[in-house]
C-alpha positions as CSV (number, residue, x, y, z in Angstrom):
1,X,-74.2,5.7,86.4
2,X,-72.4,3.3,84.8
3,X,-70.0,4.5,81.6
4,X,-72.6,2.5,79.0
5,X,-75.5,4.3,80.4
6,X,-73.9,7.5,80.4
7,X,-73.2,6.4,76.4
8,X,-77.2,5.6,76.4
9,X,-78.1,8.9,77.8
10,X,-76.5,10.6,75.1
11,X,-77.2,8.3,72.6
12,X,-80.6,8.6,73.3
13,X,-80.9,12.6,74.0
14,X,-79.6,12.7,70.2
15,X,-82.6,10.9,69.7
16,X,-80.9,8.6,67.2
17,X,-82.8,5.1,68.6
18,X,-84.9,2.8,66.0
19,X,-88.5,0.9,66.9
20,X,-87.9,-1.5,69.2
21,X,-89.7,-4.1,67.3
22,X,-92.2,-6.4,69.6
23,X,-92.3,-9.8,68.1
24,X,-95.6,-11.6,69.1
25,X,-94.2,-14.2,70.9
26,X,-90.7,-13.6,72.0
27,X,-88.3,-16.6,73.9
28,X,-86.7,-16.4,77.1
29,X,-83.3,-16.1,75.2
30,X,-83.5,-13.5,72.5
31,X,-85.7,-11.0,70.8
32,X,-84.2,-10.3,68.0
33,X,-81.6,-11.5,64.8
34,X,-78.4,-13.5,65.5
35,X,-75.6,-10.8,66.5
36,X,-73.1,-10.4,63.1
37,X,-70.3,-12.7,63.4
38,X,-67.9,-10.3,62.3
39,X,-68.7,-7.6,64.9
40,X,-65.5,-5.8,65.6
41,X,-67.0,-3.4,68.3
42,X,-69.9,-3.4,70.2
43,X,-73.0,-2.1,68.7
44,X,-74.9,1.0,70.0
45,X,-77.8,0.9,72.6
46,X,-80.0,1.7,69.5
47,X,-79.2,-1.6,67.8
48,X,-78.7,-3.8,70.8
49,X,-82.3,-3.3,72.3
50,X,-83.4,-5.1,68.8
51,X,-80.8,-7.9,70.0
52,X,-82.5,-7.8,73.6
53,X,-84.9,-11.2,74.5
54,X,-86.6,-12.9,77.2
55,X,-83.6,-12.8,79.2
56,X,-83.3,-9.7,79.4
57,X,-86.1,-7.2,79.0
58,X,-88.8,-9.8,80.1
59,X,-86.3,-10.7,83.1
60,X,-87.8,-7.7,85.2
61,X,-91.6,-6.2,85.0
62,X,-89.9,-2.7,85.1
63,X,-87.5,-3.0,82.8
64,X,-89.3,-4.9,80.3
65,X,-91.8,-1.6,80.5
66,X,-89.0,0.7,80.4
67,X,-87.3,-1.0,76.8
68,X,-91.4,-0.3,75.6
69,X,-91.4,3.4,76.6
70,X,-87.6,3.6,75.3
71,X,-89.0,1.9,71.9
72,X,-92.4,4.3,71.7
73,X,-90.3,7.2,72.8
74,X,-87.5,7.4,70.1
75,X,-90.4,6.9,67.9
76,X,-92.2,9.8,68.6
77,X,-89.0,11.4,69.2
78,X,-88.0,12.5,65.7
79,X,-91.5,13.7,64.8
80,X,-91.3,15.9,67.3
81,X,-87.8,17.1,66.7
82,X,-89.3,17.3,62.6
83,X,-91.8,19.6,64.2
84,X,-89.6,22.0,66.5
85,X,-87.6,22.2,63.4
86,X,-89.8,23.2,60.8
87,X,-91.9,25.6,63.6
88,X,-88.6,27.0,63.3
89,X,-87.8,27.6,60.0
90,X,-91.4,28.9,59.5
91,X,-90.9,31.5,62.4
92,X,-87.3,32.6,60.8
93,X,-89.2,32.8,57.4
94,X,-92.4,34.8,58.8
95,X,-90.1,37.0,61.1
96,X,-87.9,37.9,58.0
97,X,-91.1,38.9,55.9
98,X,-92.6,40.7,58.7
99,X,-89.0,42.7,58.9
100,X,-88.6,43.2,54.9
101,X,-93.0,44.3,54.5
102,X,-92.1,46.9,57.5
103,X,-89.3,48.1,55.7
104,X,-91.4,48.6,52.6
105,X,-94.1,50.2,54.2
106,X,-91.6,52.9,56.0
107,X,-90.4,53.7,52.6
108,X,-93.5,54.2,51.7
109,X,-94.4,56.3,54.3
110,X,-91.3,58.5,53.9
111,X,-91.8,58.9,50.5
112,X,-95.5,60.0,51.4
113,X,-93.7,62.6,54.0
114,X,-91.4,64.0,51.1
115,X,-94.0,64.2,48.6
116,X,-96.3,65.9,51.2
117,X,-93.4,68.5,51.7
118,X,-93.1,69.4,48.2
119,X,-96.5,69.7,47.4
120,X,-97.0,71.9,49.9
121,X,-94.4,73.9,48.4
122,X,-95.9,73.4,44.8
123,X,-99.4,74.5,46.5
124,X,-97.8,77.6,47.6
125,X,-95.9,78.2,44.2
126,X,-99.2,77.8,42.4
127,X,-100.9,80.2,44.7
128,X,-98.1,82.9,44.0
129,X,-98.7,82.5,39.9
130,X,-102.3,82.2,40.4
131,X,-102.4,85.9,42.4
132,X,-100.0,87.3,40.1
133,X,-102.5,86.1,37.1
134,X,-104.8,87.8,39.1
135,X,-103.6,90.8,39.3
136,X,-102.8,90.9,35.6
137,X,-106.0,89.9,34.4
138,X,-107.3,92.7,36.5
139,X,-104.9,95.3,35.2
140,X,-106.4,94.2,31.8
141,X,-110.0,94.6,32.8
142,X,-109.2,98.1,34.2
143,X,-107.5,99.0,31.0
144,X,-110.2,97.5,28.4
145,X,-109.6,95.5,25.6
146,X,-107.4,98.3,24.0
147,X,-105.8,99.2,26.7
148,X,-101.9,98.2,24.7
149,X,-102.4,100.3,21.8
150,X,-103.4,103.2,24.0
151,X,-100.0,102.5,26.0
152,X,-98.2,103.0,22.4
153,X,-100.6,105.8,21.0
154,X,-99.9,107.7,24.3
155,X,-95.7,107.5,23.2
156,X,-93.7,110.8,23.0
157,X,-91.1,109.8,20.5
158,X,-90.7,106.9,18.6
159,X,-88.1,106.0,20.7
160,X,-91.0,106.0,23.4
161,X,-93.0,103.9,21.1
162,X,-90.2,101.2,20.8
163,X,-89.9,101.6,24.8
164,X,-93.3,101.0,24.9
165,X,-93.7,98.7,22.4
166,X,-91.1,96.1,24.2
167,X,-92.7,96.6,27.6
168,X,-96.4,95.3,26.7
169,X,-94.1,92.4,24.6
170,X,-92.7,91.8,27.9
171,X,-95.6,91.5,30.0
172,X,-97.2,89.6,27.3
173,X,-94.9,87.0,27.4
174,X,-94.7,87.3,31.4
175,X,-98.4,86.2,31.2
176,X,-98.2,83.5,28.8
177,X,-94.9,82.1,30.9
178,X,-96.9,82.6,34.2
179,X,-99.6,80.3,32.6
180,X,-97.5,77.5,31.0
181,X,-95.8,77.5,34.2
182,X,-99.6,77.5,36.7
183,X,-100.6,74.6,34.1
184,X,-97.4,72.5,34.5
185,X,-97.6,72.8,38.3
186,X,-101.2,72.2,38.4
187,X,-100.5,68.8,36.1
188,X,-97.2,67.6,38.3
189,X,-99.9,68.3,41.5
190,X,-102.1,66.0,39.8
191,X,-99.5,63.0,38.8
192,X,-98.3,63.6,42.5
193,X,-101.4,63.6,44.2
194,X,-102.2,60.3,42.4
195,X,-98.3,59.2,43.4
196,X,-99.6,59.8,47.1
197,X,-102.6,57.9,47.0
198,X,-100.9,54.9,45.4
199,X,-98.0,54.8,48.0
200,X,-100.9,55.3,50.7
201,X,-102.2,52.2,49.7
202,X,-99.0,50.6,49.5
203,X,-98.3,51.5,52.8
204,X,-101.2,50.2,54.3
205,X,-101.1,46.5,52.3
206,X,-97.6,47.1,53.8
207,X,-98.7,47.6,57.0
208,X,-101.2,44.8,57.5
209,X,-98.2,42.2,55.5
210,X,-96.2,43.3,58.5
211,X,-98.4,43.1,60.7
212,X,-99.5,39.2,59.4
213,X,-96.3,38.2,59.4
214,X,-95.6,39.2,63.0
215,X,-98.4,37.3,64.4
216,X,-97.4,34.5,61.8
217,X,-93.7,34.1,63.4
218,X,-95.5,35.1,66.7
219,X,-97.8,31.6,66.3
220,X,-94.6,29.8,64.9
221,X,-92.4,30.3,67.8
222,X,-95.3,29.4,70.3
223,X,-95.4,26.7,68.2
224,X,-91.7,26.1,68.6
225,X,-91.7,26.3,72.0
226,X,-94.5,23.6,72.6
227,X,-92.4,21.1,70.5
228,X,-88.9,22.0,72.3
229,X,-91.2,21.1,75.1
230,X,-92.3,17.8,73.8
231,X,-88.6,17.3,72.5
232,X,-87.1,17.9,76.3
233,X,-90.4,15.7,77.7
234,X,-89.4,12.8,76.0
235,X,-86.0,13.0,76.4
236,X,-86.6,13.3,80.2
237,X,-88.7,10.3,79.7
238,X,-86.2,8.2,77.9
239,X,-83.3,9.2,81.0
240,X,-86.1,7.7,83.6
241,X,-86.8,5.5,81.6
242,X,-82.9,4.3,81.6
243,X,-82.9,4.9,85.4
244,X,-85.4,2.5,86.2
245,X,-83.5,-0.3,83.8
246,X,-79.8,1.2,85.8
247,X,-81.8,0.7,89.3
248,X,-82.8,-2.9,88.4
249,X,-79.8,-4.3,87.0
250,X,-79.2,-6.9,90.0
251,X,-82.5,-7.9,89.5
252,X,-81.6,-8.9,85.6
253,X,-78.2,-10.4,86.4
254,X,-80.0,-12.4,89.0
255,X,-82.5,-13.9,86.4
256,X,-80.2,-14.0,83.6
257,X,-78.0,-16.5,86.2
258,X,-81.4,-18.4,86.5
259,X,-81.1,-18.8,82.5
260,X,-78.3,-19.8,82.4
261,X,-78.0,-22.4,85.1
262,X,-81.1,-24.0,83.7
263,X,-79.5,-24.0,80.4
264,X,-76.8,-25.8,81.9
265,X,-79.0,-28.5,83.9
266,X,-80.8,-29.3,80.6
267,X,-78.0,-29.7,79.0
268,X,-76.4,-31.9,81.2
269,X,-79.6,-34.0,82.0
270,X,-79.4,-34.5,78.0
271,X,-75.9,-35.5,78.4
272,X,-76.1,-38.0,81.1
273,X,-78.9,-39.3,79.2
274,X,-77.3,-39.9,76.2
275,X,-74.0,-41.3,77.9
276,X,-76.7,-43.9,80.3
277,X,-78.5,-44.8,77.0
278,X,-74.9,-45.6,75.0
279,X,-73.9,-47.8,78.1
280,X,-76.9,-49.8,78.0
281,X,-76.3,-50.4,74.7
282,X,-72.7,-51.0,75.0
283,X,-73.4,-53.9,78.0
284,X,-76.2,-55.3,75.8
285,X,-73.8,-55.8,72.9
286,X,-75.4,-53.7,70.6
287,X,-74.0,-51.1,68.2
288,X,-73.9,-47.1,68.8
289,X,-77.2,-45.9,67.8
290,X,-76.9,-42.6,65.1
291,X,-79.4,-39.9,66.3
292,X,-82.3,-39.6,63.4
293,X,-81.7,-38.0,60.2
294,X,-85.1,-36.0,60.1
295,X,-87.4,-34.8,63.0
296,X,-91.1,-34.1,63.0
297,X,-91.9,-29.9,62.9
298,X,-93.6,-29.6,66.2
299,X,-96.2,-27.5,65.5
300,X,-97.6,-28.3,61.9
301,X,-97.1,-25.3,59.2
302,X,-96.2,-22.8,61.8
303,X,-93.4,-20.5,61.3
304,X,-90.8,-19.0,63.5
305,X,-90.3,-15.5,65.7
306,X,-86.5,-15.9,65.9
307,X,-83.4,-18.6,65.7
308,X,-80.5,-19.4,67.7
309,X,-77.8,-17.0,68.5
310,X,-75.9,-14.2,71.1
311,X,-77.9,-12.0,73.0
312,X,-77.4,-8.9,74.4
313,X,-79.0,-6.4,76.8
314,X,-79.6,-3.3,76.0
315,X,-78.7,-1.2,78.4
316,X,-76.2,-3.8,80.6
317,X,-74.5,-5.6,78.0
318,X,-74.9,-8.9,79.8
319,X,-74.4,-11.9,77.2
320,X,-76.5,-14.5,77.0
321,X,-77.4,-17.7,74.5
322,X,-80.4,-18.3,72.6
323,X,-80.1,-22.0,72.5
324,X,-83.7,-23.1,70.7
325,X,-85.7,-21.4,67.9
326,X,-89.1,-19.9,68.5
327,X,-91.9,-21.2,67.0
328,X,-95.1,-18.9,66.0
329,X,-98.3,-21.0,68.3
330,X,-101.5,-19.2,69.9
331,X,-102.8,-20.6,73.5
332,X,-103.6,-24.4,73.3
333,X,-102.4,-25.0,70.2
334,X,-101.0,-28.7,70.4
335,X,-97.4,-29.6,70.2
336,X,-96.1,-32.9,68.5
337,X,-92.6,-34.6,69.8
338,X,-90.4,-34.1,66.8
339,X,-88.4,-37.2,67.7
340,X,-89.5,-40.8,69.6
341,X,-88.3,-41.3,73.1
342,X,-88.5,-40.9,76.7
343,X,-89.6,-38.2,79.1
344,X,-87.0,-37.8,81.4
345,X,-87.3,-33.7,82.7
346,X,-90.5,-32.0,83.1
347,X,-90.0,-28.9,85.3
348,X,-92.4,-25.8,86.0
349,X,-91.8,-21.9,86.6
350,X,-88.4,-20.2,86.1
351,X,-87.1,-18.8,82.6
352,X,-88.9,-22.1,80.4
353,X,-92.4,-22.0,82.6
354,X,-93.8,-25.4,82.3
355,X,-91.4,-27.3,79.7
356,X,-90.3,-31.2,78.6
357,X,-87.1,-33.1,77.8
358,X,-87.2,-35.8,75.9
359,X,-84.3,-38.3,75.0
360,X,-84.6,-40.3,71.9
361,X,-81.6,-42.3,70.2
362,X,-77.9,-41.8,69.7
363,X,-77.8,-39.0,71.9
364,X,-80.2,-36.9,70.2
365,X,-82.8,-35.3,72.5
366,X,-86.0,-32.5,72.2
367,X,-86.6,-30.4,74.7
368,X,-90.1,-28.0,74.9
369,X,-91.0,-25.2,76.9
370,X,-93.7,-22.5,77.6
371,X,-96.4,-25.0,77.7
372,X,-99.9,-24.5,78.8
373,X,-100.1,-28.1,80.1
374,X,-98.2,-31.1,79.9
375,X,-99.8,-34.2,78.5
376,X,-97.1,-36.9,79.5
377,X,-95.1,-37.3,82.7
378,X,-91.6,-38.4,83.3
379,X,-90.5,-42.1,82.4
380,X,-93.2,-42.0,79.6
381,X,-92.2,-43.5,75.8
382,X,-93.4,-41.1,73.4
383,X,-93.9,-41.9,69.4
384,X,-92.6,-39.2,67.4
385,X,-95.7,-36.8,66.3
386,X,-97.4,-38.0,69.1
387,X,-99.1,-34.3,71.1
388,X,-97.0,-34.0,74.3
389,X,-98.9,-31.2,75.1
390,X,-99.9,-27.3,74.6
391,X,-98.3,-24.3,73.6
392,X,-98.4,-21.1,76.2
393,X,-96.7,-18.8,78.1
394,X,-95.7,-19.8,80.8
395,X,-92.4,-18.5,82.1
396,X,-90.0,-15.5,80.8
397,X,-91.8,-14.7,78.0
398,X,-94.2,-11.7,76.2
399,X,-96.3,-13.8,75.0
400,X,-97.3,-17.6,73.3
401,X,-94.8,-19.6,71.4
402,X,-93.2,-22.6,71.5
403,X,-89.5,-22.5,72.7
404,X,-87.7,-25.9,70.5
405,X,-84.9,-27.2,71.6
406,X,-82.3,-30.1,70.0
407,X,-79.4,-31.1,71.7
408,X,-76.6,-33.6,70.7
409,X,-75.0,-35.6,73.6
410,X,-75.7,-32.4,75.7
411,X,-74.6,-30.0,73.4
412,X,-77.6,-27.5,71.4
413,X,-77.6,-27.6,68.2
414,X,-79.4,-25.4,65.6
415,X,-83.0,-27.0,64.9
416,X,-83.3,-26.4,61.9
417,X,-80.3,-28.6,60.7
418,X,-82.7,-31.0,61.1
419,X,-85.3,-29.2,58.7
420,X,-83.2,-28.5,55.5
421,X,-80.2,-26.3,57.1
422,X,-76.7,-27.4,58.1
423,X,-76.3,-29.2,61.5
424,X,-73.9,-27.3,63.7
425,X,-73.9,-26.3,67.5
426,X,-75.7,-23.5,68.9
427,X,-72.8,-20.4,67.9
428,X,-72.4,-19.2,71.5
């Protein structure tokens, strides 16, 4: 592949190409705006397709289709590229939530595990107070209700009786510390057995967050992977596409060569005319005629697709020259010679399809092309707004429009000088 294609193919994989506009009616010479003057390089694939024309991308069936699938393809291109990116980011996001709700929920879990541990401790520590008030409050039964003053009536000495005196204080206090302490543990089982159920709960919203998440970041990357698909689809599209434009580039030189030698044989046939027509009036004695100072707009209140200028193709970088304007025209509408003369060219098929020259004075001739039919032949004297014929699209082109031509002893000029705008010579 050529060193510019290789360019395209990455240019393109990058995905960085704009629409390719398709103008209604587009010329055999350009398709797009007058290349900047003050270019210092050449400009990427991306903006030269715009800068394309009949000369190029309708030059070849399969090219011409290949520039529409390059112009719908970069497109759709950074939609899908929007797509595989934000699937992404939404897969990251869910696949992080799913990681930090999992986290939470083990927490949970082990702090379910340690609470579980220490109230089965707690259990077992309430058990032990709750036998050994047991066994007190039996000892008390067995005694009676008087059973601690008989313990101190029943003392020896009254040393005994102090003896005795400070064991029931003891066990007294024994039993009101063993019940503070079975009524605290009985309380902190409560608070904890709520703590539990709480962080069971937690757990299991946990859980099932976790659980969304991963089949959210599951459906993202599925997601993800169908638009990396697309992405590589229509990148493998655009490199065909390329292909089939690399594989038919002899065909576009070939017709380009067509373009331009027919560029040259109007020109010159305008030329010779103009030369003939300023020796006849030379011989007669008469002075040099000046060519008009205003011309008629062939087609009444229509506008233009595109003006004079450079083209390029897209993909080859051939050069070629818009030398008319465009002119915006459906199928049959009639077109008026902008200028009084004679019909001295009428030729059918190659780049202009069925098209007329027409020499008027002081060099100045008109030239028309893409015609649906021809209403004068050669040799005939036309009036200027008289219909010469009507407009269609025949030839290189992607659909109707007249093609307008002025040249100037042979040379083209810009129409439009003729229409408001500075006369001066076709730039290229």
């Amino acid at each position: 592949m050529l060193p510019l294609l290789r360019r395209t193919a990455i240019t393109l994989a990058a995905g960085s190409l704009l629409v390719l506009p398709m103008a209604p009616a587009m010329s055999a010479e350009g398709a797009a705006a007058t290349a900047s003057a003050n270019a210092k390089r050449k400009p990427p694939i991306s903006q030269r397709i715009d800068a394309a024309g009949e000369a190029v991308d309708s030059a070849n069936a399969r090219v011409k289709k290949a520039l529409r699938n390059l112009a719908r393809i970069r497109s759709q291109l950074p939609e899908a590229r929007d797509a595989l990116k934000h699937a992404n980011i939404r897969a990251i996001a869910a696949e992080q939530a799913a990681v930090k709700a999992q986290a939470a929920a083990d927490a949970a879990n082990t702090e379910i595990l340690h609470l579980n541990t220490d109230q089965l401790a707690m259990q077992a520590k309430v058990q032990r107070n709750t036998d050994r008030m047991g066994q007190l409050a039996r000892s008390v039964y067995q005694q009676g209700p008087f059973g601690e003053i008989e313990v101190v009536l029943n003392s020896q000495s009254p040393g005994d009786v102090m003896s005795r005196i400070a064991s029931v204080d003891a066990v007294s206090r024994t039993q009101s510390a063993m019940q503070r302490e079975l009524m605290t543990a009985k309380a902190d089982m409560t608070m904890r057995e709520v703590r539990l159920e709480a962080l069971r709960m937690q757990a299991d919203e946990d859980a099932k967050a976790a659980q969304q998440n991963a089949d959210e970041a599951k459906a993202a990357r599925d997601d993800a992977a169908r638009a990396k698909a697309d992405v590589e689809q229509l990148v493998a599209k655009q490199k065909r596409s390329l292909k089939i434009a690399e594989d038919n580039r002899d065909a576009v030189l070939q017709r380009l060569n067509e373009l331009q030698a027919e560029q040259a044989r109007i020109q010159a046939a305008a030329a010779k005319a103009a030369k003939e027509a300023a020796a006849r009036r030379a011989a007669a004695g008469e002075d040099p005629e000046s060519p008009s100072g205003e011309l008629t707009w062939p087609i009444a209140g229509a506008g233009i697709n595109q003006g004079v200028g450079p083209r390029i193709h897209p993909v080859y970088g051939y050069k070629s020259c818009h030398t008319g304007i465009d002119i915006q025209g459906g199928t049959g509408t009639p077109i008026r010679a902008a200028d009084a003369g004679t019909v001295i060219s009428i030729t059918s098929g190659g780049a202009y399809g069925n098209a007329t020259l027409i020499a008027g004075g002081g060099g100045l001739a008109t030239f028309y092309a893409h015609q649906s039919e021809i209403d004068v032949k050669e040799g005939d004297r036309v009036k200027e707004g008289e219909v010469i014929g009507k407009v269609g699209s025949t030839g290189w082109v992607t659909g109707p429009h007249l093609h307008f031509e002025v040249h100037l002893n042979g040379t083209p000029y810009d129409p439009l000088g003729w229409f408001g705008h500075k006369k001066q010579p076709v730039g290229c």
